[in-house]
C-alpha positions as CSV (number, residue, x, y, z in Angstrom):
1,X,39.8,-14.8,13.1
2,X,41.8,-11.6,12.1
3,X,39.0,-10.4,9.0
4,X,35.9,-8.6,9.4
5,X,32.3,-9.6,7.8
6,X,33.3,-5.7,6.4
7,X,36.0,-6.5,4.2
8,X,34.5,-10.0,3.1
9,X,31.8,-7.5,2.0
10,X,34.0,-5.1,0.1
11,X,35.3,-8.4,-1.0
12,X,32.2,-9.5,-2.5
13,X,31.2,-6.4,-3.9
14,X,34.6,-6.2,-5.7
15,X,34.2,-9.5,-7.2
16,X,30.1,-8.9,-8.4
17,X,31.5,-5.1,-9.8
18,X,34.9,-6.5,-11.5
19,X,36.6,-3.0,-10.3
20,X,37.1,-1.5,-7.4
21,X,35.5,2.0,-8.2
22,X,32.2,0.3,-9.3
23,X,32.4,-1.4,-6.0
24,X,33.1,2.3,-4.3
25,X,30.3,3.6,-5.9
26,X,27.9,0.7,-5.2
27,X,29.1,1.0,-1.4
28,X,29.4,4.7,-1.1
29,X,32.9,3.7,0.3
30,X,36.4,4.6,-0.7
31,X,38.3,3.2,-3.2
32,X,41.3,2.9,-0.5
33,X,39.2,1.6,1.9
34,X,38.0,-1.3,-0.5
35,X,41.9,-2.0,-1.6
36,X,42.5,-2.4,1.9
37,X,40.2,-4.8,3.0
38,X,40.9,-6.8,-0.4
39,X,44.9,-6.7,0.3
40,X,44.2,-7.8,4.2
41,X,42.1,-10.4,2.6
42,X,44.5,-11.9,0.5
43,X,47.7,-11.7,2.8
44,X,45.5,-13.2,5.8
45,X,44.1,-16.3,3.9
46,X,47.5,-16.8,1.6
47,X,45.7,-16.3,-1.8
48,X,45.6,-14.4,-4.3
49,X,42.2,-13.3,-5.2
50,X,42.1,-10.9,-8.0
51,X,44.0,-10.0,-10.9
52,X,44.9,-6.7,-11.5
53,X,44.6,-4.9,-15.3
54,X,45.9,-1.4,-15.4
55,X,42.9,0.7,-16.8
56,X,40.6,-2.5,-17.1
57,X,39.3,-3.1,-13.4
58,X,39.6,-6.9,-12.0
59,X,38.9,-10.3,-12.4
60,X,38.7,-13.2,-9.6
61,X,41.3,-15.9,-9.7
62,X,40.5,-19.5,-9.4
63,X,40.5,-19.0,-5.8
64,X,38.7,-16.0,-5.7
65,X,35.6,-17.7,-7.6
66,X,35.4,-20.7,-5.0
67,X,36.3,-17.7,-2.1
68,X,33.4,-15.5,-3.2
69,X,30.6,-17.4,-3.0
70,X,32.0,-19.0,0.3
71,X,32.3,-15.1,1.9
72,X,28.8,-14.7,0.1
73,X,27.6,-17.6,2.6
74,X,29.1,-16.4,5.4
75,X,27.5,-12.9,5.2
76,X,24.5,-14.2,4.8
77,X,24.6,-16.8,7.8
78,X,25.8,-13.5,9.8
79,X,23.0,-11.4,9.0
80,X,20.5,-14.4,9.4
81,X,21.4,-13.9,13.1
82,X,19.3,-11.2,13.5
83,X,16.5,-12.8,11.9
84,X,17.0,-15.7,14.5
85,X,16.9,-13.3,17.5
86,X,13.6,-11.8,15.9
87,X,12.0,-14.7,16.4
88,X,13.1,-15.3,19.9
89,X,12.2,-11.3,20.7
90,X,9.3,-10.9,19.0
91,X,11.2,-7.7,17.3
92,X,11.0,-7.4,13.9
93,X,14.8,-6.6,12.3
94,X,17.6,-7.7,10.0
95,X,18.1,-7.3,6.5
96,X,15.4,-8.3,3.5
97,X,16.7,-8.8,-0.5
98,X,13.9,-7.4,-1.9
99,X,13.4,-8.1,-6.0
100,X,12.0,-5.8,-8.0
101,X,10.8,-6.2,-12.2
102,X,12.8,-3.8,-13.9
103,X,10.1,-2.0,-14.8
104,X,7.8,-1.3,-10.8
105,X,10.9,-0.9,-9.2
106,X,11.2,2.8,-9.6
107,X,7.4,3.8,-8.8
108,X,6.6,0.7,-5.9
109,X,10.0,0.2,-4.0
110,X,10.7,3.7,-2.7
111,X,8.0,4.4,-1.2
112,X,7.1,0.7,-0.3
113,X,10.7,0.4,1.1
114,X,10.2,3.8,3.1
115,X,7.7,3.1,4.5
116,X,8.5,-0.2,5.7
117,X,11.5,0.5,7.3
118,X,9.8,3.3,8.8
119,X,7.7,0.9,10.7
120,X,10.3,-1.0,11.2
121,X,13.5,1.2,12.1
122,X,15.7,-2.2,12.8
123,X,15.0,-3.4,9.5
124,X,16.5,-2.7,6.1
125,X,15.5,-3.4,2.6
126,X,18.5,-4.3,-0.1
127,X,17.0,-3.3,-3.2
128,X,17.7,-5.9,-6.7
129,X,16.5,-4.8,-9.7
130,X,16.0,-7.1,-12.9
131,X,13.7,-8.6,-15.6
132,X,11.3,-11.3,-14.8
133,X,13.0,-14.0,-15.8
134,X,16.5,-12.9,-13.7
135,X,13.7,-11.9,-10.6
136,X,12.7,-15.7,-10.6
137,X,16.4,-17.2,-11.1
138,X,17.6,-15.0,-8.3
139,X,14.2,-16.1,-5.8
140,X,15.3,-20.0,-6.5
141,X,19.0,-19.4,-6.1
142,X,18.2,-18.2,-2.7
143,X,20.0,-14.3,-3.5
144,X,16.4,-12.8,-3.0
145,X,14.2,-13.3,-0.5
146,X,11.3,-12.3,-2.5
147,X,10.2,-10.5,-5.8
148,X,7.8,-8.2,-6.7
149,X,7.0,-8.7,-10.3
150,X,4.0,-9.9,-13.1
151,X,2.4,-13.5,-13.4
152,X,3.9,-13.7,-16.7
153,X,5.6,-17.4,-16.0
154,X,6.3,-18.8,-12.2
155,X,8.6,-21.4,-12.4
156,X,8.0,-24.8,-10.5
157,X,9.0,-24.6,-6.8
158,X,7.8,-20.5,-6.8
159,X,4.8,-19.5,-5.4
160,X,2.8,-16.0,-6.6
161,X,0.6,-13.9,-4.7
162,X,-1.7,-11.5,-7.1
163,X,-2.1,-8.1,-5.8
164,X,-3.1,-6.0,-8.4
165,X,-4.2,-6.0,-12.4
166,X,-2.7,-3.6,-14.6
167,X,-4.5,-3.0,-18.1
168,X,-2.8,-2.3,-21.5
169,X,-2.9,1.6,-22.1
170,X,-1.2,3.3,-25.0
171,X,1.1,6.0,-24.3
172,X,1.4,8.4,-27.6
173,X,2.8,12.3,-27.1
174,X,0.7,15.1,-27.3
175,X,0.3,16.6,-30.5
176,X,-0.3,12.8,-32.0
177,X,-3.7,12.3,-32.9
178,X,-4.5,9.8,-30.6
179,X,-4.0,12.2,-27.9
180,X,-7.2,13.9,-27.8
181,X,-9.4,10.0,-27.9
182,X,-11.0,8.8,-25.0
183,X,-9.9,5.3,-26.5
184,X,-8.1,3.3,-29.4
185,X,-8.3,0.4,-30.9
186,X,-5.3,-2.1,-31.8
187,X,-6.7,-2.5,-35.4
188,X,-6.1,1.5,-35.9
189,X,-2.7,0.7,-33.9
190,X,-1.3,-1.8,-36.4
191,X,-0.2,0.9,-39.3
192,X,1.5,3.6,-36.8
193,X,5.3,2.9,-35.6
194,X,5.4,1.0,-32.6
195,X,8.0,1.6,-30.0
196,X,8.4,-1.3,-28.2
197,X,9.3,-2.2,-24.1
198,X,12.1,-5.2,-25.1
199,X,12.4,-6.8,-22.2
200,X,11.9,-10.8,-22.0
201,X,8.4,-11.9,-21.7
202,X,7.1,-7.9,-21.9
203,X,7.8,-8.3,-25.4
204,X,6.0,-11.5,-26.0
205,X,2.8,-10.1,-23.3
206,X,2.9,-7.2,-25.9
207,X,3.1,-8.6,-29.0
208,X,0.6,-11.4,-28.2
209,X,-2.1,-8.3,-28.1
210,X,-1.7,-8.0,-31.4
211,X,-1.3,-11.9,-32.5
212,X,-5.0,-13.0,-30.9
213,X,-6.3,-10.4,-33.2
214,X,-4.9,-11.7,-35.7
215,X,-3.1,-8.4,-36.2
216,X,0.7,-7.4,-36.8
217,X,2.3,-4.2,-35.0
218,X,4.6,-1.8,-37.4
219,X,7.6,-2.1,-35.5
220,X,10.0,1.5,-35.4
221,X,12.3,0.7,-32.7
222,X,12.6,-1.2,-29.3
223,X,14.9,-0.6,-26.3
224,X,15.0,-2.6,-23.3
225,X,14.7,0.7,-21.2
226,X,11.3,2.1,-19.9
227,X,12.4,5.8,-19.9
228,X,14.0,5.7,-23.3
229,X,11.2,4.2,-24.6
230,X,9.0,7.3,-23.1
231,X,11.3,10.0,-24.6
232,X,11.2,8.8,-27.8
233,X,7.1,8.2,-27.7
234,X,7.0,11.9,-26.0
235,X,9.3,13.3,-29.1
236,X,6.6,12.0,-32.0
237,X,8.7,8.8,-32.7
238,X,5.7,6.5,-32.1
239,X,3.5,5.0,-29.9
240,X,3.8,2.6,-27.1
241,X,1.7,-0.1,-25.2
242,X,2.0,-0.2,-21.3
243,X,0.5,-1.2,-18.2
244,X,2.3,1.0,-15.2
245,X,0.9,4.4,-14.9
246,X,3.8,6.5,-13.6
247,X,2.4,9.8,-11.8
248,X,4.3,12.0,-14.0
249,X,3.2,12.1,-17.5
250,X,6.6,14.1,-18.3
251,X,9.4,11.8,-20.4
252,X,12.7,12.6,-19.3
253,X,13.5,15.4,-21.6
254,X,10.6,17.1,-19.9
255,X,7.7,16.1,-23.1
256,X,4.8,15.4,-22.5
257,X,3.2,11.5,-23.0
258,X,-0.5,11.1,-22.8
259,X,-2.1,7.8,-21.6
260,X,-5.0,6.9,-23.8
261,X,-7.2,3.5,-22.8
262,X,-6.7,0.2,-25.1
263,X,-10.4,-0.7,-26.5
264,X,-11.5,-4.2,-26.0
265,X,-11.0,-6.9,-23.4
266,X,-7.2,-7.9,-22.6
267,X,-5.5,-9.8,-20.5
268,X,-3.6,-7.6,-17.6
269,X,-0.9,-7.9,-16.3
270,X,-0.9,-9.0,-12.6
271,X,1.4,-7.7,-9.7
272,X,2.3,-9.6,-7.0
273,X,5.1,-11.0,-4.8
274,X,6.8,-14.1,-5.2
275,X,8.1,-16.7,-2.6
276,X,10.1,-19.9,-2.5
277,X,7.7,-23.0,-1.9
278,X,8.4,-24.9,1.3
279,X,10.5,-22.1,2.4
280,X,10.0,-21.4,6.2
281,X,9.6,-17.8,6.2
282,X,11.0,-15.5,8.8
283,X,9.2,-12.7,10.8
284,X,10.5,-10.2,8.8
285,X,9.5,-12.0,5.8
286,X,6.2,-12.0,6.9
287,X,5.4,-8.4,7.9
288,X,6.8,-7.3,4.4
289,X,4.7,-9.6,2.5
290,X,1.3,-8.2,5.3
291,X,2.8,-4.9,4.0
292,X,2.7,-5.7,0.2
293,X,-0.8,-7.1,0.9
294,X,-2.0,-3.9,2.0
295,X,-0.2,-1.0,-0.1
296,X,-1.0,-3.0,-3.4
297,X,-4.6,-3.6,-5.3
298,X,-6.5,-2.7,-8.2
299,X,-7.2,0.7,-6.7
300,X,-4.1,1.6,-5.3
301,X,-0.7,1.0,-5.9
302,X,2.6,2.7,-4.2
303,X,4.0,5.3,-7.1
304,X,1.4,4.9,-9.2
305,X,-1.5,7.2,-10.5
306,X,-5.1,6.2,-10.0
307,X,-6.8,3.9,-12.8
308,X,-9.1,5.1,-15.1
309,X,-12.4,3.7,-14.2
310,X,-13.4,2.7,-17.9
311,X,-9.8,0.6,-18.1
């Protein structure tokens, strides 16, 4: 065999990317280097496997599709060899695809992740991040190992541990009103402008708030991303509903958002990780999932500020 599971990586990162310098970037490797491997690829197996656009990046040829996701296989059966000598060692190493919801990523998984792999120096954590419903398509296509995200829907054949509840809060900035209250209503929410976390099933969670109170929200503006949706609630745009409770209460033009408790009795939204059914799980597997167990409840959650005890 005269390729490397190296450039079958490079390989495969080209191919998810679609141009080489988003694969350098992805990889923290050189553009040259990934060329290289690509061009050793293609004149060792006698294909070609990408098209080249000048400006435009690539795209996979018929047989760079079918090649892909046959080098994808093979990576994956390599690195499951050090998950088969875990279990003969007792050692705990090899390589977890780790899940994240879009939104707990970036306030769980760093210091989750660090912390693991601190334990556990022969171990690393590949990070995914996504919505729920991509977290859950990923988990059953086997490209994840396991997800940490909200019981919002878990698909047959996908099994959910709860870890932690996360209230509804309302984040306004701080010269609104609302700033100063110890709580608010969603009937005195329903005539101010609503900025709203669009990401599939958030939004419906959200919204449904509003619907079993037989109330409609005054929608301003939605945006898919957490932080944009924090700058512009920071800048006197609006308001916002949430349930993560980020340590910083600075948007990312340095305002100021204040978190101010929902009144009434909702329906949180629960954190926890999600597994395959049936799916014989591997050491490795298992200490992350003992770790999630511990590092995540209702009092304490990695990245995340304290609840309020009235929430």
């Amino acid at each position: 065999m005269r390729y490397t599971l190296r450039q079958l990586e490079y390989f495969v990162a080209a191919g998810e990317a679609g141009s080489i310098r988003h694969a350098s970037e992805k990889l923290s490797i050189s553009q040259p280097s990934i060329s290289t491997a690509i061009g050793h690829l293609e004149q060792e197996l006698g294909v070609q496997l990408f098209i080249r656009h000048h400006a435009q990046g690539l795209s996979l040829t018929p047989a760079g599709r079918r090649l892909v996701l046959d080098a994808k296989r093979v990576i994956q059966m390599a690195e499951g060899l050090y998950t088969a000598a875990s279990e003969v060692t007792d050692q705990v190493r090899g390589r977890l695809n780790v899940g994240a919801m879009v939104t707990l990523a970036p306030l769980i998984m760093p210091e989750l992740a660090h912390g693991f792999m601190s334990s556990y120096p022969a171990t690393e954590i590949r990070q995914f991040e996504a919505d729920h419903e991509q977290l859950m398509d990923r988990l059953k296509r086997a490209e994840i190992d396991i997800a940490i995200t909200y019981d919002l829907q878990i698909p047959d054949g996908i099994s959910f541990l709860p870890l932690a509840s996360l209230p509804p809060h309302i984040l306004v900035s701080e010269a609104h009103p609302f700033a100063g209250r110890e709580a608010v209503a969603l009937r005195e929410l329903a005539d101010e402008p609503l900025i709203l976390l669009d990401l599939p099933l958030s939004r419906e969670y959200f919204l449904a708030l509003f619907f079993r109170e037989g109330l409609e929200p005054k929608m301003y503006s939605r945006s898919a991303h957490q932080e944009v949706v924090r700058t512009m609630v920071a800048n006197g745009y609006g308001y916002t509903l949430a349930n993560v409770r980020p340590r910083s209460d600075l948007a990312l033009d340095g305002r100021r958002v204040v978190r101010v408790r929902l009144a009434g009795d909702h329906r949180p939204m629960v954190v926890g990780i999600a597994t395959l059914d049936n799916a014989r799980k591997s050491r490795l597997l298992e200490r992350f999932e003992e770790r999630c167990r511990a590092s995540m409840s209702d009092t304490s959650l990695p990245g995340m500020a304290p609840p309020d005890l009235r929430d």
